[in-house]
TIKE-458148 format. One record per atom (N, C-alpha, C): residue number from 0; residue in three letters; atom name; x, y, z. Coordinates in Angstrom, 3 decimals, always signed. Layout:
BEGIN
  nr rest atom        X        Y        Z
 NUM  ALA   CA        X        Y        Z
...
***
This chain:
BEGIN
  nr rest atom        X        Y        Z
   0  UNK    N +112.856 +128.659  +87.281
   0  UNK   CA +113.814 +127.936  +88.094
   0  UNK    C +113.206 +126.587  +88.486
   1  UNK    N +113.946 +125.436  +88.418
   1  UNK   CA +113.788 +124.150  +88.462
   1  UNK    C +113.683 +123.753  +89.749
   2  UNK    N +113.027 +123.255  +90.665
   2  UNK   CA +112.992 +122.948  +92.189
   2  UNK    C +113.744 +121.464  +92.036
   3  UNK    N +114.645 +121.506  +92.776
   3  UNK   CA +115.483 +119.966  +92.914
   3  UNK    C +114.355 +119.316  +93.991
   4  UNK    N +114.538 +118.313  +93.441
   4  UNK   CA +114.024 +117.007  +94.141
   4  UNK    C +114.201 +117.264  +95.626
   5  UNK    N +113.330 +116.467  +96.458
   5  UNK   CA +113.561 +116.149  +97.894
   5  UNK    C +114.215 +114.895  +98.192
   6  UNK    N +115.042 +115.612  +99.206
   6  UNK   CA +116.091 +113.758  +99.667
   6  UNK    C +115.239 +113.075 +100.238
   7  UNK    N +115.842 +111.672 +100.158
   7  UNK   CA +115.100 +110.991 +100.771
   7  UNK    C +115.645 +110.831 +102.125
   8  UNK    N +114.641 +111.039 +103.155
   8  UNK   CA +115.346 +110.700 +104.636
   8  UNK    C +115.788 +109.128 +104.862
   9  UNK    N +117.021 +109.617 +105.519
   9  UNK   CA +118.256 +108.724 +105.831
   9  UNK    C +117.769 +107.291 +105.451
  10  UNK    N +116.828 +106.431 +106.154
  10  UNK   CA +116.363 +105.340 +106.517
  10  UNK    C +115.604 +104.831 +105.379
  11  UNK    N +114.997 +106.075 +104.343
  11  UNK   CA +114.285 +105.098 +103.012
  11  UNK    C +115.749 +105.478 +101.867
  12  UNK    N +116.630 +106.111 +102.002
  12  UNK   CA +117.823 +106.006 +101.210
  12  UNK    C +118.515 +104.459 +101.260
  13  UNK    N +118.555 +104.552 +103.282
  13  UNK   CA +119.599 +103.229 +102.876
  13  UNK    C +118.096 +101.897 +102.212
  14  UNK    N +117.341 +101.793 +102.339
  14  UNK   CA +116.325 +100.885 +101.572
  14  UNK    C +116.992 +101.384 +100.458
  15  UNK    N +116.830 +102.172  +99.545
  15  UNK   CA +117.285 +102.535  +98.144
  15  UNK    C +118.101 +101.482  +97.837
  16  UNK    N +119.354 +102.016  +98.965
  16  UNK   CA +120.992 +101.080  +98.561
  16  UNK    C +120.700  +99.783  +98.658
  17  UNK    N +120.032  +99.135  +99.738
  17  UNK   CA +119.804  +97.679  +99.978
  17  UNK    C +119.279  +97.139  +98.555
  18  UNK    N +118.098  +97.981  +97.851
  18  UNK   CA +117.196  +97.410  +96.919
  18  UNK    C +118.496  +97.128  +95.271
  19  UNK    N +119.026  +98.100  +95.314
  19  UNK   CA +120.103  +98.370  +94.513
  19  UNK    C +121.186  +96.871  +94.725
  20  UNK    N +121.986  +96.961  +95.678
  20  UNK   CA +122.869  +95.875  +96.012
  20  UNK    C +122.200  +94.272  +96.128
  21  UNK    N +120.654  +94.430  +95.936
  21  UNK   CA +120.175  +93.346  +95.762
  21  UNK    C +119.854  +92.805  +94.221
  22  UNK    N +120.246  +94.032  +93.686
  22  UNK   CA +119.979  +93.422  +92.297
  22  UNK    C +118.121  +93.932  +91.740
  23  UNK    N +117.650  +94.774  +92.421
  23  UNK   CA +116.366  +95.587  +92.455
  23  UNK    C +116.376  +96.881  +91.641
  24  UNK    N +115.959  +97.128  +90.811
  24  UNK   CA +115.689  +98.359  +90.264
  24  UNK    C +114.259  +98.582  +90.506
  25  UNK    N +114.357  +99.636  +91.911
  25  UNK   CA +113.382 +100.314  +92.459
  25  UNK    C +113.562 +101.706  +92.541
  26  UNK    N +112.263 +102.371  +92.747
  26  UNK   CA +112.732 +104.016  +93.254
  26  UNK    C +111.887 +104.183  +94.356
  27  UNK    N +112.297 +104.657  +95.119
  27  UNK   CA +111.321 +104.631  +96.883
  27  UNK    C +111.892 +106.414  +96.785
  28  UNK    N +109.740 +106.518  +96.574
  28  UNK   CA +109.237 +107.317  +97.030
  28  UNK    C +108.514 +107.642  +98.324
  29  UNK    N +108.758 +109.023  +98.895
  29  UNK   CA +108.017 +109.736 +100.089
  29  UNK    C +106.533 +110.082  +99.770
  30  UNK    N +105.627 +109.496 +100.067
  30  UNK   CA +104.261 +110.062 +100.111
  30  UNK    C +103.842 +111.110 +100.864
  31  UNK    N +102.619 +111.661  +99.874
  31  UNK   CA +102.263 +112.833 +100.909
  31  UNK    C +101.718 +112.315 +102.533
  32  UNK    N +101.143 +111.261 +102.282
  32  UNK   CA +100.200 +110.811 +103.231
  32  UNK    C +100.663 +109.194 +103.769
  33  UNK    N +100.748 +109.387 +105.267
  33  UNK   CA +100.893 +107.926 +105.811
  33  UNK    C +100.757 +106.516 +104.839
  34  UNK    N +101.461 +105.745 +105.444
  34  UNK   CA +101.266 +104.505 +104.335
  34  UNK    C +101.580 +103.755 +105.391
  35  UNK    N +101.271 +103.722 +106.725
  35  UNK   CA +102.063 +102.717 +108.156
  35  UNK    C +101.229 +101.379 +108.030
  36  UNK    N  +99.479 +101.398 +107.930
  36  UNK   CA  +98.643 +100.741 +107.751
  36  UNK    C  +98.698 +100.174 +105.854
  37  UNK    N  +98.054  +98.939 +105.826
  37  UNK   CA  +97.759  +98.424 +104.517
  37  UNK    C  +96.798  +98.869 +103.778
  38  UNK    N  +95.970  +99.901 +104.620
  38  UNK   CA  +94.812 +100.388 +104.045
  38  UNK    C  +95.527 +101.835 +103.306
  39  UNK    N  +95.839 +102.329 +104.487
  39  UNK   CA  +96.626 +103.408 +104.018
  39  UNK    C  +97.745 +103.694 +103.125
  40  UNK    N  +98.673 +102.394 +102.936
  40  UNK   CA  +99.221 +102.371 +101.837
  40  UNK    C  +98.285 +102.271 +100.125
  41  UNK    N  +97.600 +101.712 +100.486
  41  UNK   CA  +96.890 +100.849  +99.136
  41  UNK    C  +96.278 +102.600  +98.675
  42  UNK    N  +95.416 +103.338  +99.399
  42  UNK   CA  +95.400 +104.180  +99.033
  42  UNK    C  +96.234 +105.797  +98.218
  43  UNK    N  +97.653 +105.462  +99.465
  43  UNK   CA  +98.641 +106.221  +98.862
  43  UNK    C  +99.427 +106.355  +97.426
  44  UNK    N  +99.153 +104.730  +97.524
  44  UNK   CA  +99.697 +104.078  +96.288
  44  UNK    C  +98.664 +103.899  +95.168
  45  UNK    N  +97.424 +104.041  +95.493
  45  UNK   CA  +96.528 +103.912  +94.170
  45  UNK    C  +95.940 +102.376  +93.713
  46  UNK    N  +96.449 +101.384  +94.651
  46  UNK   CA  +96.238 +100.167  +94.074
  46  UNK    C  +95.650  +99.048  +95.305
  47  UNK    N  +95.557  +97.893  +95.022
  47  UNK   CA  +94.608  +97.179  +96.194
  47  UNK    C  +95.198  +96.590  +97.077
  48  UNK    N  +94.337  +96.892  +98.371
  48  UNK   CA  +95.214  +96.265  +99.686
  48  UNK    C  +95.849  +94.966  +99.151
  49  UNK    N  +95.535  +94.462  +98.544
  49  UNK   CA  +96.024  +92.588  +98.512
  49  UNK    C  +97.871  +93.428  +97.960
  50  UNK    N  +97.985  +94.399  +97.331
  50  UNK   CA  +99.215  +94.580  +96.882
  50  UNK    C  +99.931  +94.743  +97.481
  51  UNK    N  +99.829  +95.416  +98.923
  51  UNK   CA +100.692  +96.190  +99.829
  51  UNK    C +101.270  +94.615 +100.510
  52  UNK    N +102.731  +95.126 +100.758
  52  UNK   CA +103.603  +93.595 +101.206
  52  UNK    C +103.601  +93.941 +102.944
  53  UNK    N +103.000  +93.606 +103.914
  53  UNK   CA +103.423  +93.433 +105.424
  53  UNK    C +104.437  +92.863 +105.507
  54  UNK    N +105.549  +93.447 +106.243
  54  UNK   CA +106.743  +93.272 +106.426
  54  UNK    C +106.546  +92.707 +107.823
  55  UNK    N +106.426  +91.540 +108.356
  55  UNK   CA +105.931  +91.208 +109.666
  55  UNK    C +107.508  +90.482 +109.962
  56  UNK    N +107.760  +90.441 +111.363
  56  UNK   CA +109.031  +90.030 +111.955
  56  UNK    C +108.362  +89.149 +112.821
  57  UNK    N +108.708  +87.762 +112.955
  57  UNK   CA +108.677  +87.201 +114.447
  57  UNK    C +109.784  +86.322 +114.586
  58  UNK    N +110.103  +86.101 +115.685
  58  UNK   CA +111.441  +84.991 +116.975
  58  UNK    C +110.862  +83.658 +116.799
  59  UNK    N +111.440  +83.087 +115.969
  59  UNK   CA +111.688  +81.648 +116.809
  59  UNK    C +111.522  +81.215 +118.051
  60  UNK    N +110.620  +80.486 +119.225
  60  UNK   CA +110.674  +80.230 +120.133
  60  UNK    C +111.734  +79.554 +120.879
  61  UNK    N +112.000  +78.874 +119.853
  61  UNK   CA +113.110  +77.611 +120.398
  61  UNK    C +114.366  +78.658 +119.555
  62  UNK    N +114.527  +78.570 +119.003
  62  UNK   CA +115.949  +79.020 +118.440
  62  UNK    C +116.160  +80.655 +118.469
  63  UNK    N +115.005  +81.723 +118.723
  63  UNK   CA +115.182  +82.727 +119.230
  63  UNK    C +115.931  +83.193 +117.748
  64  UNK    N +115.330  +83.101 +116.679
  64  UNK   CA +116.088  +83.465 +115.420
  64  UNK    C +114.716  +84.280 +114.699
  65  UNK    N +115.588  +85.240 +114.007
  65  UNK   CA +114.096  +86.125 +113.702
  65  UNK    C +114.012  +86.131 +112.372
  66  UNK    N +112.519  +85.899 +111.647
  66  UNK   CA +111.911  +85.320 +110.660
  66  UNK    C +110.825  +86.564 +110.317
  67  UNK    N +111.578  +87.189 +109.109
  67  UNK   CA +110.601  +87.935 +108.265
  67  UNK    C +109.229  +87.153 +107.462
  68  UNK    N +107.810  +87.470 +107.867
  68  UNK   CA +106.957  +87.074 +106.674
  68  UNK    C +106.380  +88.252 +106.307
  69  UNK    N +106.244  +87.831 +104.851
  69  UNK   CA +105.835  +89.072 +103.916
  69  UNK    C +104.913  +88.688 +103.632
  70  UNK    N +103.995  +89.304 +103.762
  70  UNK   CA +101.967  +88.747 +103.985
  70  UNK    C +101.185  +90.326 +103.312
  71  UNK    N +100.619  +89.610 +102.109
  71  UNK   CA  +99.516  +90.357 +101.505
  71  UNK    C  +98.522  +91.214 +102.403
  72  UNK    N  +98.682  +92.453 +101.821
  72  UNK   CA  +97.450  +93.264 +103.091
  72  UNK    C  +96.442  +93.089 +103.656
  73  UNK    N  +95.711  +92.394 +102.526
  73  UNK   CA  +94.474  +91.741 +102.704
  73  UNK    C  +94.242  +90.494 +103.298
  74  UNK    N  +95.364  +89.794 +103.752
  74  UNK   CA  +95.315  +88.516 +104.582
  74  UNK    C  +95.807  +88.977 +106.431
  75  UNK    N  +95.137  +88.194 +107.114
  75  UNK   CA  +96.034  +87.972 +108.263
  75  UNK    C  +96.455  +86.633 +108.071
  76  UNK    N  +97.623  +86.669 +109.362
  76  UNK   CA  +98.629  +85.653 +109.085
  76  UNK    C  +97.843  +84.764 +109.957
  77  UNK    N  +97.925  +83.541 +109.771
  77  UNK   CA  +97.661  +82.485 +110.733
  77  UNK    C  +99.192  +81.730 +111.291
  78  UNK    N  +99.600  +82.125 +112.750
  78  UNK   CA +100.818  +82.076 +113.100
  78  UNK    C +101.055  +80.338 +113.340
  79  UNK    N  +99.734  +80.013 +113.585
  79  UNK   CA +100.042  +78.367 +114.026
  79  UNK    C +100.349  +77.310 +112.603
  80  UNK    N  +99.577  +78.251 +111.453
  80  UNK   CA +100.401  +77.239 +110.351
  80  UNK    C +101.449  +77.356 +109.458
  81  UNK    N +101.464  +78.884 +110.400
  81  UNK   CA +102.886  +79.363 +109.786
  81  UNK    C +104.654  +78.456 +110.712
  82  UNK    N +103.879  +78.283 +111.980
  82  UNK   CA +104.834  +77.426 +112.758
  82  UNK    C +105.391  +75.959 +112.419
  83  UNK    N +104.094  +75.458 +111.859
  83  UNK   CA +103.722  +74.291 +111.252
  83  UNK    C +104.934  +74.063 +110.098
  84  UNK    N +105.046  +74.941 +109.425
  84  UNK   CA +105.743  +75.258 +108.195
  84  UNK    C +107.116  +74.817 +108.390
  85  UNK    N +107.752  +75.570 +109.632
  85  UNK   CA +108.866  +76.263 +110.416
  85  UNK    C +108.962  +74.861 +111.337
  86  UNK    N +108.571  +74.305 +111.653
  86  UNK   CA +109.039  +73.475 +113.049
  86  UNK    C +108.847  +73.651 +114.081
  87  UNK    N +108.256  +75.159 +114.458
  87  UNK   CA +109.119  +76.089 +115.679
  87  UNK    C +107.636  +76.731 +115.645
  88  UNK    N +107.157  +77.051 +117.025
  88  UNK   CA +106.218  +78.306 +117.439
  88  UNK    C +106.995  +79.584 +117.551
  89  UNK    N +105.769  +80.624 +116.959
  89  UNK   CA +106.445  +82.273 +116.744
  89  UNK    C +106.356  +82.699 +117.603
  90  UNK    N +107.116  +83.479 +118.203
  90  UNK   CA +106.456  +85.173 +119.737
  90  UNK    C +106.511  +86.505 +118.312
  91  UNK    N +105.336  +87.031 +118.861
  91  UNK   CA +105.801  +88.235 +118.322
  91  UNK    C +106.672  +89.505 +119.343
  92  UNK    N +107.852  +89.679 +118.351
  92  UNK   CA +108.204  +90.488 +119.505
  92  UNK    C +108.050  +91.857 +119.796
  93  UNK    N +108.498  +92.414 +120.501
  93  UNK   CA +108.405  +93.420 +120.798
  93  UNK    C +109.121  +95.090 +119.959
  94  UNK    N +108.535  +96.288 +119.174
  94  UNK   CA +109.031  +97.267 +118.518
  94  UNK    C +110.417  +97.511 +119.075
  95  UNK    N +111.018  +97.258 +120.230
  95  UNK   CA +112.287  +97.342 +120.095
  95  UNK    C +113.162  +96.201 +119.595
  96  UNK    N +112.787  +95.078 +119.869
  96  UNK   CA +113.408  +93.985 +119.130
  96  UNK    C +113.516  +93.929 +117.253
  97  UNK    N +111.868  +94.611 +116.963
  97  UNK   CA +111.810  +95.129 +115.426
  97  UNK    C +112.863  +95.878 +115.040
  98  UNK    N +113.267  +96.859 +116.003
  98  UNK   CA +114.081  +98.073 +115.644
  98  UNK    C +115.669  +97.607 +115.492
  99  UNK    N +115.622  +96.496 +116.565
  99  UNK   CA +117.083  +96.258 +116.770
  99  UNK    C +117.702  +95.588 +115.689
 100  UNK    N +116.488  +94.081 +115.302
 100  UNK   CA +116.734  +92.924 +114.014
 100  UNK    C +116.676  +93.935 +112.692
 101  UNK    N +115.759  +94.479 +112.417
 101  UNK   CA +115.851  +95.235 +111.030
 101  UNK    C +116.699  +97.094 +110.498
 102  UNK    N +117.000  +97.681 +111.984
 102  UNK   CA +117.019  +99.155 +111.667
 102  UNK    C +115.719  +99.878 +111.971
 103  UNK    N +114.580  +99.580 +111.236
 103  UNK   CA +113.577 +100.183 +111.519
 103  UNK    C +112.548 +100.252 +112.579
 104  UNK    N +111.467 +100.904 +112.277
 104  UNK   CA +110.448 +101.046 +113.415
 104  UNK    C +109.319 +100.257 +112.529
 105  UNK    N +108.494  +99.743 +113.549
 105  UNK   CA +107.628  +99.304 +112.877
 105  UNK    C +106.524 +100.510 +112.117
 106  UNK    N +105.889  +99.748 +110.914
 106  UNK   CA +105.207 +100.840 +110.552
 106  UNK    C +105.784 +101.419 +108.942
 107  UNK    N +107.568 +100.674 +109.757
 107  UNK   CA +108.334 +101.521 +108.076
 107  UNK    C +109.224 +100.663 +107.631
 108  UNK    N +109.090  +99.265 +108.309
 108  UNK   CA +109.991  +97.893 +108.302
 108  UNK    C +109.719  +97.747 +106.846
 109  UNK    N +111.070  +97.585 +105.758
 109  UNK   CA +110.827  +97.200 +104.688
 109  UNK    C +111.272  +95.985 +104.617
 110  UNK    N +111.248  +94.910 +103.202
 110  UNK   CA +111.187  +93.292 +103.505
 110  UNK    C +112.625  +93.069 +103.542
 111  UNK    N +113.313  +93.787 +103.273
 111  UNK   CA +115.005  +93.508 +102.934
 111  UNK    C +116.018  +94.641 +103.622
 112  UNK    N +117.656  +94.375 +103.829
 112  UNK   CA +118.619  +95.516 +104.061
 112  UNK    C +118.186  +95.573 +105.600
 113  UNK    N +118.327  +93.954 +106.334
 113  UNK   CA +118.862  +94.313 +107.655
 113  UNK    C +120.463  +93.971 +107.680
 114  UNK    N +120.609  +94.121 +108.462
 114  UNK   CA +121.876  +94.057 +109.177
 114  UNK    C +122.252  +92.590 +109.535
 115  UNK    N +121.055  +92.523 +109.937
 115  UNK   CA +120.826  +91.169 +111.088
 115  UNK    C +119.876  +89.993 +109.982
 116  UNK    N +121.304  +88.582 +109.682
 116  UNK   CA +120.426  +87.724 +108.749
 116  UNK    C +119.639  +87.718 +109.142
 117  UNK    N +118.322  +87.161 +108.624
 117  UNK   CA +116.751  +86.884 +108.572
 117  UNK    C +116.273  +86.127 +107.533
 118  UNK    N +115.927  +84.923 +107.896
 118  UNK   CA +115.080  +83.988 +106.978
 118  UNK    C +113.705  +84.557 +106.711
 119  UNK    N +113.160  +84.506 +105.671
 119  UNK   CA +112.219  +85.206 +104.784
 119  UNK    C +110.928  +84.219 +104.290
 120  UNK    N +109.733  +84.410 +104.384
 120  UNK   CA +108.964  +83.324 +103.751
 120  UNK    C +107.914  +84.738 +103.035
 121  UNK    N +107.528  +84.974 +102.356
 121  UNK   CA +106.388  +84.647 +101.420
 121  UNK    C +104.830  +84.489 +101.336
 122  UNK    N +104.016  +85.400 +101.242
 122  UNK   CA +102.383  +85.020 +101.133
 122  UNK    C +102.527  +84.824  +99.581
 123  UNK    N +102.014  +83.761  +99.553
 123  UNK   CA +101.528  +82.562  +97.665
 123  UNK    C +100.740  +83.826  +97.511
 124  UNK    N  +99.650  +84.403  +98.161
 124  UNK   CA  +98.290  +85.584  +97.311
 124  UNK    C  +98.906  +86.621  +97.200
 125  UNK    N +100.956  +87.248  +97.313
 125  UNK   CA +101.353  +88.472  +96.790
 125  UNK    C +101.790  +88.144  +95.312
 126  UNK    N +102.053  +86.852  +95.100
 126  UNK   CA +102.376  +86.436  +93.648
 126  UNK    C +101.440  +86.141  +92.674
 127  UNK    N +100.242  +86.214  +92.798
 127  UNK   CA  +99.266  +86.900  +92.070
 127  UNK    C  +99.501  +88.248  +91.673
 128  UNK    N +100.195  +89.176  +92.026
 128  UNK   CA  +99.823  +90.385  +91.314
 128  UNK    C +101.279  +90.485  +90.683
 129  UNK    N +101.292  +91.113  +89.489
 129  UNK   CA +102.608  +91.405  +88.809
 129  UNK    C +103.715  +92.403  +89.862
 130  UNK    N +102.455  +93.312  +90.508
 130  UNK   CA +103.576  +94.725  +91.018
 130  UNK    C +103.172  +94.686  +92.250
 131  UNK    N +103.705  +94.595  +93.292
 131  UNK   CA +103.474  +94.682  +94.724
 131  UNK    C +104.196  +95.966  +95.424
 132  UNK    N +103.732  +96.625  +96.387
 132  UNK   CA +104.506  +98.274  +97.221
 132  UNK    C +104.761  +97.188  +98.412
 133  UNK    N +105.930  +97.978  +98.690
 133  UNK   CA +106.222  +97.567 +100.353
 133  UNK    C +106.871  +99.066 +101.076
 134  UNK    N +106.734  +98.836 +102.689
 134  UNK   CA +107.396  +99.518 +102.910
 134  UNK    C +108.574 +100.480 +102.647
 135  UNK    N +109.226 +101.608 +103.149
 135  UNK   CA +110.742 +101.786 +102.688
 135  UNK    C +111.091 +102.756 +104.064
 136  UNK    N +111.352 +102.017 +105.053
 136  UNK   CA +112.287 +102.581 +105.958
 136  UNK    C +111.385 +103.841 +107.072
 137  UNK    N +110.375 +103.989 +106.639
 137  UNK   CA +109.852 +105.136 +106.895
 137  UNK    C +108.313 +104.853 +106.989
 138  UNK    N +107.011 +105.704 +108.033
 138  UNK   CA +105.752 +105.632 +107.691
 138  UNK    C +104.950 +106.083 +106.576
 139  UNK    N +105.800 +106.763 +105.808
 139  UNK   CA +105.809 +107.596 +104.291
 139  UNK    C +106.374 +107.160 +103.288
 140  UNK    N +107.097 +106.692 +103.520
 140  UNK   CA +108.280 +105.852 +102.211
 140  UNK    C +108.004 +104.279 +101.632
 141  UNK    N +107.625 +104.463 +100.549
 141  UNK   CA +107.688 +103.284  +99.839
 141  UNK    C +107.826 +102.795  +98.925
 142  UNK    N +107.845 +101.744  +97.868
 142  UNK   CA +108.315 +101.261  +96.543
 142  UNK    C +107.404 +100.466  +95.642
 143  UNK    N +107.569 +100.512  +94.778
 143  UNK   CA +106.599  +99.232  +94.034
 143  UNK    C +107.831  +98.051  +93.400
 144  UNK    N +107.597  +97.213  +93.061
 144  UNK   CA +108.635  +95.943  +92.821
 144  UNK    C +107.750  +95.085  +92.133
 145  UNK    N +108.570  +94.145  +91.152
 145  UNK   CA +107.591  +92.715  +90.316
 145  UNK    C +107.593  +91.709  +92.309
 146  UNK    N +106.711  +91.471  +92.718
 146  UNK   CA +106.604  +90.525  +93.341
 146  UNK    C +107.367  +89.117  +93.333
 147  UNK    N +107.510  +88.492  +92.275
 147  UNK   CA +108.887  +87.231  +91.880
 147  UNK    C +110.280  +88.021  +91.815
 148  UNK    N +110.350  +89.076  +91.714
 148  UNK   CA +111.616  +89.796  +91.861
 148  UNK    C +112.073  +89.947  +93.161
 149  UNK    N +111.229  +90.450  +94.137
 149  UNK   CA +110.848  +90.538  +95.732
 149  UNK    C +111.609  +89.489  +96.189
 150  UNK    N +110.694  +88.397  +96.253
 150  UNK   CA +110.766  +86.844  +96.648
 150  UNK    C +112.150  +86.863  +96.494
 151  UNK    N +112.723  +86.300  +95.211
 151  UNK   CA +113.608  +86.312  +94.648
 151  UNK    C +114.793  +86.697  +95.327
 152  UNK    N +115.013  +88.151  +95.377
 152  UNK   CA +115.872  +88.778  +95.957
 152  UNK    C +116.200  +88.494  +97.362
 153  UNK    N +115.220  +88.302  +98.273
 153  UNK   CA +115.351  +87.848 +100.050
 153  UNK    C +115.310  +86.135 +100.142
 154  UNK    N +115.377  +85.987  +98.991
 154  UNK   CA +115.184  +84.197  +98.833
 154  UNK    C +114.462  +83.248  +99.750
 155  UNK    N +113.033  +84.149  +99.670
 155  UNK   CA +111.811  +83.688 +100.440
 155  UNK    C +111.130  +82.573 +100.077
 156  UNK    N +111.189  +81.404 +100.710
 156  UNK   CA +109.968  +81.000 +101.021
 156  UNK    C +108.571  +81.075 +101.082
 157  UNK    N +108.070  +80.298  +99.625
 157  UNK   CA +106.447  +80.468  +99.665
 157  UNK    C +105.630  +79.584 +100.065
 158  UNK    N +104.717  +80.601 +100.962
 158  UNK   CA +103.762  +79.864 +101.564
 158  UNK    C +102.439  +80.157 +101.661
 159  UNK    N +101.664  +79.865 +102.060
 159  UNK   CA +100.161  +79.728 +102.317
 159  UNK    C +100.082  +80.786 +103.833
 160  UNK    N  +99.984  +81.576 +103.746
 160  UNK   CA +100.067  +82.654 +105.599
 160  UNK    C  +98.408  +82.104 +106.093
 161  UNK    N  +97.235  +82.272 +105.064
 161  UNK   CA  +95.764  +82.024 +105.978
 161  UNK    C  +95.366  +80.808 +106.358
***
């Protein structure tokens, strides 16, 4: 007897649909093991922190408009030249504001399929690698994607994050 597959819980499904209606042919898988951290993904996934995509959210100061950057695992962001970029100084906000702009919790924020527009920028060192994982809705759930496909799809902005 054949064991059917496991669903995917609610929140990395609708990622599924988002990735789908974006023109993405992805499959978001549940790991056995946490993937909330970049370390911990890279491991789940088999491949190097620089691959794993941080799905980072911050507010506009002045315009109070919220701005996805998607930053290589292996980098931190430098927020002041990321402002530089933008016009505008970042706040980071707060996990309920995460929850409210994207659906998710932090931890399982994937880069695409909010609700709530969001301008998108880009780490230049995730387009070095052909295949990049990101989040999917969940601290367990995630995907692999061509990185220019990524971009592409959230019509991000590339930049320099360090």
């Amino acid at each position: 007897m054949t064991q059917e597959p496991k669903a995917l819980p609610a929140s990395a499904q609708k990622v599924q649909e988002a990735a789908r209606a974006l023109g993405l042919d992805v499959t978001v898988m549940e790991m056995a093991e946490s993937t909330r951290t970049a370390a911990d993904a890279a491991v789940a996934c088999g491949c190097e922190v620089g691959q794993i995509v941080k799905s980072l959210l911050f507010r506009g100061v002045d315009s109070c408009k919220p701005i996805m950057v998607l930053v290589s695992g292996s980098n931190r962001l430098n927020e002041k030249a990321i402002a530089e970029v933008l016009g505008e100084q970042l706040e980071r906000p707060d996990a309920a504001y995460v929850r409210e702009v994207t659906g998710y919790a932090i931890g399982g924020v994937p880069p695409f399929g909010y609700e709530t527009p969001v301008s998108a920028l880009i780490d230049r060192d995730l387009l070095q690698y052909e295949v990049v994982w990101a989040a999917a809705g969940t601290p367990r759930a995630v995907f692999s994607v061509a990185s220019t496909a990524l971009a592409d799809a959230v019509g991000a902005q590339i930049i320099q994050v360090t």
